[in-house]
VEXTI-485778 format. One record per residue (C-alpha): x, y, z; chain; residue in one letter; residue number from 1. Coordinates in pm, 1 decimal, always signed. Example, Ala and Ser with C-alpha at 12.3 -4.5 7.8 and 13.67 -1.06 7.14 Angstrom:
residues 2
@xx +1230.0, yy -450.0, zz +780.0, c A, r A, k 1
@xx +1367.0, yy -106.0, zz +714.0, c A, r S, k 2
This chain:
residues 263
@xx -1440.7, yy -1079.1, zz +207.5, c A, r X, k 1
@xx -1286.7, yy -1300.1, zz +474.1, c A, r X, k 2
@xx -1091.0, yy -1216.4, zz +783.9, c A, r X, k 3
@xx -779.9, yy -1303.4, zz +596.5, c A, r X, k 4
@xx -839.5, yy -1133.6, zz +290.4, c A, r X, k 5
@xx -917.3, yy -780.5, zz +484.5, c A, r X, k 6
@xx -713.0, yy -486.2, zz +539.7, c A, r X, k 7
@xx -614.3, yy -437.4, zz +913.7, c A, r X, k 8
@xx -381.3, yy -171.1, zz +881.7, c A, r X, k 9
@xx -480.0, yy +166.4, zz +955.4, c A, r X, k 10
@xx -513.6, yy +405.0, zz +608.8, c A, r X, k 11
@xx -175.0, yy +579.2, zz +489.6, c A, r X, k 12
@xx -392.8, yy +909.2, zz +514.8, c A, r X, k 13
@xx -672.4, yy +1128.1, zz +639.7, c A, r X, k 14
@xx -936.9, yy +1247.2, zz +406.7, c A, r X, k 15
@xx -941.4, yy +1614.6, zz +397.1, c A, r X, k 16
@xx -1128.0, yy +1725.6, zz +137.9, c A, r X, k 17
@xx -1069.8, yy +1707.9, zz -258.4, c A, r X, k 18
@xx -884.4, yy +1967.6, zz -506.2, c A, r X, k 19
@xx -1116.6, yy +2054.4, zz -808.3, c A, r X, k 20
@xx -952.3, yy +2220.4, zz -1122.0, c A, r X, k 21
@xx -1256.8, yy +2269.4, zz -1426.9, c A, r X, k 22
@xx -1495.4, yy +2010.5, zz -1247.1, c A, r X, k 23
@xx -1232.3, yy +1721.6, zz -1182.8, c A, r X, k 24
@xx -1164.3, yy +1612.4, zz -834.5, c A, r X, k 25
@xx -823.4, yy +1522.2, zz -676.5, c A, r X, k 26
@xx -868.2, yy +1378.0, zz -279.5, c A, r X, k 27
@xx -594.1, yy +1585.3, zz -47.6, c A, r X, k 28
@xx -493.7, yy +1344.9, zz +194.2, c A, r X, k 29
@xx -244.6, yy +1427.3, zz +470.5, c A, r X, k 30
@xx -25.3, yy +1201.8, zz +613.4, c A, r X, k 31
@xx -168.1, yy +954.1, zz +948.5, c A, r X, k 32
@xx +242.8, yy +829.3, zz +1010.2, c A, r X, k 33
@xx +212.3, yy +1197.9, zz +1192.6, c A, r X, k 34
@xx -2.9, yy +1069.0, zz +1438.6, c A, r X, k 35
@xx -306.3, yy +1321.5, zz +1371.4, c A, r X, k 36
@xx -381.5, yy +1653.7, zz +1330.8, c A, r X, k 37
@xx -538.0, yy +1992.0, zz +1527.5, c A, r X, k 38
@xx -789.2, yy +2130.4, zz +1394.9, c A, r X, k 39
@xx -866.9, yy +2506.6, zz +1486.5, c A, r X, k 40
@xx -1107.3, yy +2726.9, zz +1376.3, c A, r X, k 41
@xx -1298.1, yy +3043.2, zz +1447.2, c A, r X, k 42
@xx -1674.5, yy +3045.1, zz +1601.4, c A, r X, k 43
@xx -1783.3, yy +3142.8, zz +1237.2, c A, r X, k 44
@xx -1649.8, yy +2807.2, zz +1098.7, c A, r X, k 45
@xx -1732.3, yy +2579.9, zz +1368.9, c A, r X, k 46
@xx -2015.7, yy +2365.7, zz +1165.0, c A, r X, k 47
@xx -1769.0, yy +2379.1, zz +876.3, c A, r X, k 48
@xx -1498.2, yy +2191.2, zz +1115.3, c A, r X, k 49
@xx -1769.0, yy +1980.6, zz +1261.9, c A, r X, k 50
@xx -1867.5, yy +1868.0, zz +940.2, c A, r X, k 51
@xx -1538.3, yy +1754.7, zz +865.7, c A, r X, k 52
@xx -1417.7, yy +1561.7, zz +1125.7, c A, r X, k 53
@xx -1783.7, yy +1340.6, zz +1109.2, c A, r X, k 54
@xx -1742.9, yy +1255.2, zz +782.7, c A, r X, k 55
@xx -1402.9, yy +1175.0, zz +830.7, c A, r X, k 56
@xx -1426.2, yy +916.2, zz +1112.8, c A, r X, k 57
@xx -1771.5, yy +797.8, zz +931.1, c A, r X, k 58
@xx -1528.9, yy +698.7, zz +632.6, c A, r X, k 59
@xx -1298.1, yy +581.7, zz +847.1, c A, r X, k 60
@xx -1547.0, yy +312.9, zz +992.4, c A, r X, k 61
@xx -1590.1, yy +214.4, zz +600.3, c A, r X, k 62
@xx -1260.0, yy +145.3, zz +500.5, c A, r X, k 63
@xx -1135.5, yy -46.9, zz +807.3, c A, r X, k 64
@xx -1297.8, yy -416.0, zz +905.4, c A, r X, k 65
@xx -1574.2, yy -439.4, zz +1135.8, c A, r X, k 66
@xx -1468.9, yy -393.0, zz +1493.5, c A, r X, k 67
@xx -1105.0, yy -289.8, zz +1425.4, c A, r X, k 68
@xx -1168.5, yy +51.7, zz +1493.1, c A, r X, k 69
@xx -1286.1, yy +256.0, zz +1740.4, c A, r X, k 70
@xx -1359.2, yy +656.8, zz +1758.5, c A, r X, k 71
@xx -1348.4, yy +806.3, zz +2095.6, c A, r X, k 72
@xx -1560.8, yy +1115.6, zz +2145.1, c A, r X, k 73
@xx -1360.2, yy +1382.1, zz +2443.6, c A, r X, k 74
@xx -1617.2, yy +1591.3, zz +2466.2, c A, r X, k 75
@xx -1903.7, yy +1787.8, zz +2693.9, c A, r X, k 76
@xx -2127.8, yy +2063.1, zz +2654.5, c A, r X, k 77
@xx -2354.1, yy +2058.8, zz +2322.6, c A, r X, k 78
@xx -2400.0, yy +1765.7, zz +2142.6, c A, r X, k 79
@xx -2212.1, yy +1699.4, zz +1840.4, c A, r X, k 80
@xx -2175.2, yy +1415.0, zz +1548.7, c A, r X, k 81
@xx -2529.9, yy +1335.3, zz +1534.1, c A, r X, k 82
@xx -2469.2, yy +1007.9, zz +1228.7, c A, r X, k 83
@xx -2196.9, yy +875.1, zz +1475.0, c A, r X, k 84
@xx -2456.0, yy +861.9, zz +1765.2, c A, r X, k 85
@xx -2611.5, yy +479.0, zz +1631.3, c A, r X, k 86
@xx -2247.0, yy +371.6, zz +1656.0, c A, r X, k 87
@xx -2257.2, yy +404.5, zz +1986.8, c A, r X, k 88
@xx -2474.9, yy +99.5, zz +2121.6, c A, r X, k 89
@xx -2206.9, yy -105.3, zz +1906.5, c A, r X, k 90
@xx -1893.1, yy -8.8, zz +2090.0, c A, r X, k 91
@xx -1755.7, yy +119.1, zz +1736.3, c A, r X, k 92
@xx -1821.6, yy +496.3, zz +1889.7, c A, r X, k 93
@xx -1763.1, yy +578.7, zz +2221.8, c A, r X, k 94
@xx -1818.9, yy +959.4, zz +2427.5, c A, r X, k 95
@xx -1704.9, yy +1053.3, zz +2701.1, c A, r X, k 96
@xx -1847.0, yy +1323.3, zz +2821.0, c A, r X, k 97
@xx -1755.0, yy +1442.0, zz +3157.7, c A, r X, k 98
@xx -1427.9, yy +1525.2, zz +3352.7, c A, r X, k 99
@xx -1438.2, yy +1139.2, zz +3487.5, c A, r X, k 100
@xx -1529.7, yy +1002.9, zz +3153.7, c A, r X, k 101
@xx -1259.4, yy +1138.2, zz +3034.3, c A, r X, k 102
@xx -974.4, yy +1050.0, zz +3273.8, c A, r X, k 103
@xx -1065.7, yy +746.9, zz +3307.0, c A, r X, k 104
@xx -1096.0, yy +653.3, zz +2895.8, c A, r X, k 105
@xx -739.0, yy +831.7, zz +2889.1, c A, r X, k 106
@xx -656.4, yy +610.9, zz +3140.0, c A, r X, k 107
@xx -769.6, yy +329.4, zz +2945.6, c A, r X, k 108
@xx -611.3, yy +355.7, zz +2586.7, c A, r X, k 109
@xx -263.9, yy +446.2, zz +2773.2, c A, r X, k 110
@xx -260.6, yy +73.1, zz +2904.2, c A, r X, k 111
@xx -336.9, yy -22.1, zz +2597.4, c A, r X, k 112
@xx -52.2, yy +148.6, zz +2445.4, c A, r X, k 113
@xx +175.4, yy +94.5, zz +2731.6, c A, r X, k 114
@xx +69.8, yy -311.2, zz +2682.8, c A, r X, k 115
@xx +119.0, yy -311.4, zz +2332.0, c A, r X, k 116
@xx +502.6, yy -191.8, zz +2361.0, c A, r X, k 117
@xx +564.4, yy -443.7, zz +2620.7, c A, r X, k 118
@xx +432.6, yy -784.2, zz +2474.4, c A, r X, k 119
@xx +373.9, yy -668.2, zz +2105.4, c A, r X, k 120
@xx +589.2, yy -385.5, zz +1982.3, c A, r X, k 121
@xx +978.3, yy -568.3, zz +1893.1, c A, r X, k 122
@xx +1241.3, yy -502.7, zz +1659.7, c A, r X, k 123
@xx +1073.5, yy -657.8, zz +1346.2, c A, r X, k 124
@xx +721.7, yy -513.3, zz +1413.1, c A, r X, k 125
@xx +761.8, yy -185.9, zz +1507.2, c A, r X, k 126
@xx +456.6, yy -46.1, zz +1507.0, c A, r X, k 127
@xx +63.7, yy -216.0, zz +1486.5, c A, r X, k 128
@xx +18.0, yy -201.6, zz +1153.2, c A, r X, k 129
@xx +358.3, yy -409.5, zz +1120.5, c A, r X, k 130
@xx +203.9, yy -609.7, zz +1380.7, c A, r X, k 131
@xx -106.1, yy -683.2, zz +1204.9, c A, r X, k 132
@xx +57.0, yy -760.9, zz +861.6, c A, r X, k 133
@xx +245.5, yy -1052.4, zz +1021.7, c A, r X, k 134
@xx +7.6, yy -1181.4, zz +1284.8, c A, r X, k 135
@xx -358.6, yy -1379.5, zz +1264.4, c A, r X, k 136
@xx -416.2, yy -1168.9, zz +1607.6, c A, r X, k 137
@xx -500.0, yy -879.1, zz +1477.6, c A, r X, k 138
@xx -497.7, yy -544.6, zz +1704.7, c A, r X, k 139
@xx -794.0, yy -296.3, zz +1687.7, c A, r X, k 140
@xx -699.7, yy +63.5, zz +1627.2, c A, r X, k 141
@xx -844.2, yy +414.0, zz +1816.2, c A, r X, k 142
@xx -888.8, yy +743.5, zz +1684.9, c A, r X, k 143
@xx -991.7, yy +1015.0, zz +1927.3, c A, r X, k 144
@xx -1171.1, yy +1346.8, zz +1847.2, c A, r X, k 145
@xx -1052.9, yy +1536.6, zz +2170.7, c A, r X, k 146
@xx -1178.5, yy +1858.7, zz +2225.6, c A, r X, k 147
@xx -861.5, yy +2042.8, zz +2336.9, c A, r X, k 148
@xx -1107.9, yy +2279.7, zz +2574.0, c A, r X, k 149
@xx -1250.0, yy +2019.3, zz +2760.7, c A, r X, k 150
@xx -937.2, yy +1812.9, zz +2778.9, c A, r X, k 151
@xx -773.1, yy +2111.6, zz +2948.3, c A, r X, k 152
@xx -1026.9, yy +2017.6, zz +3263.7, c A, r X, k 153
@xx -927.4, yy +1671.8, zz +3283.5, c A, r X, k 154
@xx -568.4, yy +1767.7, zz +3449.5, c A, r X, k 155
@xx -369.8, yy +1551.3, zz +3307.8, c A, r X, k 156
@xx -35.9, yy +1547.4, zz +3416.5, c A, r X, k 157
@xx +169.9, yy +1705.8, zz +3123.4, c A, r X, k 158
@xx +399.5, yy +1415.6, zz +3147.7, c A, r X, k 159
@xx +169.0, yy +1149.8, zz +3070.1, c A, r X, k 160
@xx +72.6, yy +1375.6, zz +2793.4, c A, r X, k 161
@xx +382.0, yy +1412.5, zz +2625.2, c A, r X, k 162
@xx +429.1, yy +1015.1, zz +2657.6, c A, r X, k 163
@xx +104.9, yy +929.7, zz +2528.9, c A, r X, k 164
@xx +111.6, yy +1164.3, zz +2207.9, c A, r X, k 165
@xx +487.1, yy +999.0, zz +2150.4, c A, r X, k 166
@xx +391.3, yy +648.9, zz +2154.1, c A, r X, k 167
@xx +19.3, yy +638.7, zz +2067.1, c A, r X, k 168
@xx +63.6, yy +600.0, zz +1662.7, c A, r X, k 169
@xx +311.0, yy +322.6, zz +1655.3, c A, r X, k 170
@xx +45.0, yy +150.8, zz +1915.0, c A, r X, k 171
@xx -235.1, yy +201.2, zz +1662.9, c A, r X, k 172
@xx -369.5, yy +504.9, zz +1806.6, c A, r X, k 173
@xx -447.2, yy +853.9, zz +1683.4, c A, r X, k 174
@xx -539.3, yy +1162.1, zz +1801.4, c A, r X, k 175
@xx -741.0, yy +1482.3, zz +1641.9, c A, r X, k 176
@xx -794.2, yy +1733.7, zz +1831.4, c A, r X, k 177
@xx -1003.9, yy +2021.9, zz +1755.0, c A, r X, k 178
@xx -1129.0, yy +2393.2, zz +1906.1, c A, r X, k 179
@xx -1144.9, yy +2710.0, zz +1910.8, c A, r X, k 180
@xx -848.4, yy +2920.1, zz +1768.5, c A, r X, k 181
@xx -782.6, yy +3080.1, zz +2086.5, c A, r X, k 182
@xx -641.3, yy +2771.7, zz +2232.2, c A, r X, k 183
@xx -304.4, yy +2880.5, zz +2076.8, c A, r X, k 184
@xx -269.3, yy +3134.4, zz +2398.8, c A, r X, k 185
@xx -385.9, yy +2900.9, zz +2613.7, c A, r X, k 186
@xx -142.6, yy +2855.2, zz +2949.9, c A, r X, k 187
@xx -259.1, yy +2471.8, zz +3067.7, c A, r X, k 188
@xx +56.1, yy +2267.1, zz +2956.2, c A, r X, k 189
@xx -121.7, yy +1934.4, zz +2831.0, c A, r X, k 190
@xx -231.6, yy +2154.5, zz +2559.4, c A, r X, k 191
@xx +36.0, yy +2305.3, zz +2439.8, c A, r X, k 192
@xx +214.7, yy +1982.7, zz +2414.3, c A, r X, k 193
@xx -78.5, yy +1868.1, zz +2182.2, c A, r X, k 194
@xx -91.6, yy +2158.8, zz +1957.6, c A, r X, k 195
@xx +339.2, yy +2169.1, zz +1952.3, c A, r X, k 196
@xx +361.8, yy +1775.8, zz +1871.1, c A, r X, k 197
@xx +81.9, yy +1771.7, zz +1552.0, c A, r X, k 198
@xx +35.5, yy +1990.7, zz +1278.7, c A, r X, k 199
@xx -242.4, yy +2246.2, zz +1274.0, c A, r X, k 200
@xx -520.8, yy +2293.2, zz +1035.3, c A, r X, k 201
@xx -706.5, yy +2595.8, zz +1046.6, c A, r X, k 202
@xx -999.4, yy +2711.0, zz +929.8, c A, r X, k 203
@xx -1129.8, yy +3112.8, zz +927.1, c A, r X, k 204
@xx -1456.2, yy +3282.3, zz +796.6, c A, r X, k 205
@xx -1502.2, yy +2931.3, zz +680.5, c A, r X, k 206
@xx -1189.3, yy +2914.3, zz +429.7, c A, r X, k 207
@xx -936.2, yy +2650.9, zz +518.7, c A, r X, k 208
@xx -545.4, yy +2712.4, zz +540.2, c A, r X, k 209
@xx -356.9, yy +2418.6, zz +418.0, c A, r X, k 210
@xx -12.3, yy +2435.8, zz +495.5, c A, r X, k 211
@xx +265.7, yy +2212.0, zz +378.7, c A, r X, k 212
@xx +265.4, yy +2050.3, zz +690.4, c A, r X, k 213
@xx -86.7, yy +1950.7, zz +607.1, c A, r X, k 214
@xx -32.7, yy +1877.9, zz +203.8, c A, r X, k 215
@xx +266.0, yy +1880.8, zz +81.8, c A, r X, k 216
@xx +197.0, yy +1990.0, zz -259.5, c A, r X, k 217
@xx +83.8, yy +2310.2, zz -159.6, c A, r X, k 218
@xx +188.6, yy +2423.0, zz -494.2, c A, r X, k 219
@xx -118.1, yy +2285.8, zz -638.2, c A, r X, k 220
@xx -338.9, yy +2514.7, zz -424.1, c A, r X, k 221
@xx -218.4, yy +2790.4, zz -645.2, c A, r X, k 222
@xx -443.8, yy +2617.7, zz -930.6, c A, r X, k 223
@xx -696.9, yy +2437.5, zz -751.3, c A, r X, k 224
@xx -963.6, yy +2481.0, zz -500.8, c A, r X, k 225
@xx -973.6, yy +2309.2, zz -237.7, c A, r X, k 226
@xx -1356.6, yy +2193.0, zz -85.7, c A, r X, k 227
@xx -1355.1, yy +2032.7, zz +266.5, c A, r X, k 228
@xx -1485.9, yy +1682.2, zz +340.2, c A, r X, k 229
@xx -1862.1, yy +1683.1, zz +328.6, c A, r X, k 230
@xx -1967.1, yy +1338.2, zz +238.0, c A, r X, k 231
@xx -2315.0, yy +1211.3, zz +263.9, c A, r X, k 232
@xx -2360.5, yy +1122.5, zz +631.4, c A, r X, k 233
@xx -2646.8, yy +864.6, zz +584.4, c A, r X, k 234
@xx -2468.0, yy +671.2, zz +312.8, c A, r X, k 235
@xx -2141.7, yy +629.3, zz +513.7, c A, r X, k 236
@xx -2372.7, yy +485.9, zz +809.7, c A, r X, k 237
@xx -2561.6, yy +242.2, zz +643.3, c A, r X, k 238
@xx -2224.3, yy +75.9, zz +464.8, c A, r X, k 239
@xx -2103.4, yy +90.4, zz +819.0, c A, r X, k 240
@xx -2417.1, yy -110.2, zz +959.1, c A, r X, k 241
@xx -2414.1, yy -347.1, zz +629.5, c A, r X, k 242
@xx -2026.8, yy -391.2, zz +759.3, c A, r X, k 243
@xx -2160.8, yy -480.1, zz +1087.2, c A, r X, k 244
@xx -2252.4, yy -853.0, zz +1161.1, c A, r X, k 245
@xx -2576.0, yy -699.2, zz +1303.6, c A, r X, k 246
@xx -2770.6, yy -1038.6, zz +1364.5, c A, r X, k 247
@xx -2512.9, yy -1164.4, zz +1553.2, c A, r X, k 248
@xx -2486.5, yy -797.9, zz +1749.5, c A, r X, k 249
@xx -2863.5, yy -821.5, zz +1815.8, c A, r X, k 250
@xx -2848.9, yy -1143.0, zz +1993.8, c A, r X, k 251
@xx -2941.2, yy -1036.7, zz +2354.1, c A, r X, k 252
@xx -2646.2, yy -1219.5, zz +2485.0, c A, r X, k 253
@xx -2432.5, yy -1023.9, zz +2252.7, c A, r X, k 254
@xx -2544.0, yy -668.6, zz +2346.8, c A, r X, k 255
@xx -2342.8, yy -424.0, zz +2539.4, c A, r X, k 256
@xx -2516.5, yy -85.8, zz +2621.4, c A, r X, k 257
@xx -2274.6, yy +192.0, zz +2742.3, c A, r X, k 258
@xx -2452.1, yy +308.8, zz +3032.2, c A, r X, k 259
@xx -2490.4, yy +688.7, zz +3161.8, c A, r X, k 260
@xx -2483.5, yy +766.1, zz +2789.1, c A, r X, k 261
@xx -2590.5, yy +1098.6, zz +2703.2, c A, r X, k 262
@xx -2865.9, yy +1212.1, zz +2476.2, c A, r X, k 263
């Protein structure tokens, strides 16, 4: 498939999980005009919500051409997403994994979106994915897994908070952030404006609640089970690599090692 004949427009949904009903399968998307999603959970279901968002961005990286998307790790303390981790050394997955890291990759993606309303955004292409459908310069897109709790440290002024969440999806960027349920009580601003701007998805004792903000057919739930994304990991990777023009990424001259990188 040729540049021209790709896809670069970001997909209509995220992947949640699938409804079964007697052994068929129905995938339960929710919405990505929203922007993204929170997704909160107990310390029981932690692994459960880990699980998810991995395979989620993994499949992400498979549907969307080489190189037009990126997935932004905010996150410190113990290591998470191992099957994103050989993404990083391509620039497809970055982490950021300290206070600094994290300001300053903030920093980064907010010029981008402030730059893309000035000299892209218009009245006849609205948002990036308009953009993209009309243009042969094609815009790459971000989605960031923040982790609310270590976001919280960062200090972010609330006001550049509430601006970024506003403008990021028409720019071509989106945002899920994820942690513990107690974060509802939380008192730092920046998060509140996060978890009152995007719909919640929760997850307790390892059962998820889907809302109709989430799905809005939440009539179906009444018949159907629903079973969170868990995809197989390794498979996801390797179409991602196969994606990947990898001789041309292994030419010395090519490479571009994040340094300070974490292990």
């Amino acid at each position: 498939m040729n540049q021209e004949e790709e896809n670069h427009t970001f997909p209509w949904g995220f992947h949640l999980g699938e409804l079964s009903l007697k052994g068929e399968l129905m995938p339960l998307y929710t919405p990505s005009k929203d922007g993204g999603f929170t997704l909160l959970y107990d310390k029981v279901s932690e692994k459960k919500a880990d699980t998810l968002l991995e395979c989620l961005a993994l499949e992400l990286l498979t549907l969307m051409p080489h190189e037009s998307l990126t997935v932004d790790l905010f996150d410190f303390g113990k290591k998470k997403f191992y099957s994103l981790s050989p993404l990083q050394y391509m620039q497809t997955y970055r982490v950021s994994f300290d206070v600094k890291q994290i300001k300053s990759r903030f920093e980064e993606i907010e010029n981008i979106i402030v730059s893309r309303y000035q000299e892209l955004l218009c009245c006849n292409r609205q948002t990036i994915d308009e953009h993209n459908q009309k243009s042969r310069m094609k815009q790459g897109y971000h989605v960031i897994l923040m982790n609310l709790e270590n976001f919280e440290r960062a200090e972010i002024e609330p006001r550049r908070v509430q601006n970024f969440v506003e403008s990021a999806q028409k720019a071509g960027v989106y945002l899920i952030a994820f942690g513990y349920d107690e974060l509802l009580k939380s008192q730092n601003e920046s998060t509140q404006i996060i978890l009152n701007y995007f719909k919640h998805l929760k997850v307790s004792e390892n059962q998820f609640e889907i809302t109709p903000q989430i799905f809005e057919f939440t009539e179906l739930l009444e018949t159907h089970d629903f079973e969170a994304l868990a995809l197989e990991k390794d498979e996801l990777l390797n179409t991602i690599m196969t994606n990947a023009d990898l001789e041309n990424f292994m030419d010395p001259e090519n490479i571009k090692l994040e340094t300070n990188t974490k292990v």
